[in-house]
N, C-alpha and C positions, 0 to 999 in steps of 0.2 A: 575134632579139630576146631567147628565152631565156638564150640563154649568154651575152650582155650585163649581163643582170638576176644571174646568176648569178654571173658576176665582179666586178660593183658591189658584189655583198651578202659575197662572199668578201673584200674588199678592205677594207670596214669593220668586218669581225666580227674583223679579226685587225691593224689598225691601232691601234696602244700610244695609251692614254690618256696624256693630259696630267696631268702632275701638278702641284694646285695651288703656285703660287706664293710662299704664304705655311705653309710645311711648319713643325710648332711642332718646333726642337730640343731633345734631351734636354741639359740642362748636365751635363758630365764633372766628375765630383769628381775631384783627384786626393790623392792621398795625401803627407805629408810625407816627403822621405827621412829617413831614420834615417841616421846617420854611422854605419861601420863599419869595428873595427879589426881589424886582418889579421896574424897572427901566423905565420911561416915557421917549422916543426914541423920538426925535424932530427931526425932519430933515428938512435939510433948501430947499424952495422949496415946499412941503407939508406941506396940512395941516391939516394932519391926525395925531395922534402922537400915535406911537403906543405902547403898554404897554409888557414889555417881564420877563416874571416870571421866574427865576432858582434858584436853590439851591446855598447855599454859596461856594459849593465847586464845582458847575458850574460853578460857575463865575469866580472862582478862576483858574479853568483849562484855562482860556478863558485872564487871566492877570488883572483880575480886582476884587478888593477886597471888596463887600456894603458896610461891617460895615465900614472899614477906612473913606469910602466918605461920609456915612451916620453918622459917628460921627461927622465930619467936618461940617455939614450942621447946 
């Protein structure tokens, strides 16, 4: 009768609660993508060419405008 009692109380102490039903979700913000332009860097000498991704108004900090050259092309 002890080791009865003793595996009924083992069996409940280690049985996963229920979790309620109505759990409140966090809402995901997400973030806007930024469009980015990607310019292939050639450099003479190598020849690796390397790809450099920034926003338009990084590039623009930097003196260079994509859409004007990339309308041109």
């Amino acid at each position: 009768m002890m080791i009865a009692t003793l595996i009924a109380a083992l069996f409940t102490a280690t049985a996963p609660l229920a979790e309620p039903a109505t759990q409140a979700t966090t809402p995901v913000v997400t973030t806007p993508r930024v469009k980015r332009y990607c310019i292939v860097d050639r450099r003479e000498g190598s020849r690796q060419r390397g790809k450099i991704c920034r926003t338009r108004d990084e590039w623009r900090a930097r003196g260079f405008d994509p859409v004007l050259v990339l309308a041109r092309g």
